[in-house]
N, C-alpha and C positions, 0 to 999 in steps of 0.2 A: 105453553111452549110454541116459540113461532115455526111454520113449517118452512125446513129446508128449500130455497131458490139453487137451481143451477143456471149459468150464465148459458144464454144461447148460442153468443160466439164463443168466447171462450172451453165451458165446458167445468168452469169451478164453480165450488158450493158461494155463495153470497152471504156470508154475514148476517143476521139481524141488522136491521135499521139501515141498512146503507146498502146501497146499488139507487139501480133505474126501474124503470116496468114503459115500456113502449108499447100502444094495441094498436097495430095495423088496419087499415077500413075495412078490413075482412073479418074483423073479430081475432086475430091471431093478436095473443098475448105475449112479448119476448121482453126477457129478464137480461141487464146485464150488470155487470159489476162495476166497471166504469168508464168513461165517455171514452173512452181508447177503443174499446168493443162497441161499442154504439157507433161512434165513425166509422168502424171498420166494415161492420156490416151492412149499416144502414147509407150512407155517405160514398164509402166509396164502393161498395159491392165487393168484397173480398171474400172466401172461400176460408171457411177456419180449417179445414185439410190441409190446407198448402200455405198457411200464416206460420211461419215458423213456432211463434212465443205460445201457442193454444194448446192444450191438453190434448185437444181432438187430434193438430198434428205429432204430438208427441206418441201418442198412442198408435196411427197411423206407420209413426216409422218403427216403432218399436215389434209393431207387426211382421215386418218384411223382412 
């Protein structure tokens, strides 16, 4: 059984066989699901708190 990936921006589980895996020059590993998250993060520097479509902010609001 493959083990479960959670996306780094996002915050959802990834599929077997399908996403990305980016390692940073520092050794940091980050999983994502697809090249929307990857830009988002990596590209343009955005905040998955305050990205509306991400689990992280849905969880966030659902907080408050």
């Amino acid at each position: 059984m493959a083990e479960k990936r959670v996306c780094s921006f996002t915050g959802k589980i990834i599929p077997p066989g399908t996403g990305s895996i980016y390692v940073k020059k520092n050794g940091q590993v980050l999983h994502f699901i697809n090249s929307k998250a990857r830009k988002n993060m990596l590209n343009l520097g955005r905040n998955p708190a305050r990205t509306e479509w991400t689990d992280t902010a849905h969880k966030k609001k659902k907080s408050n």
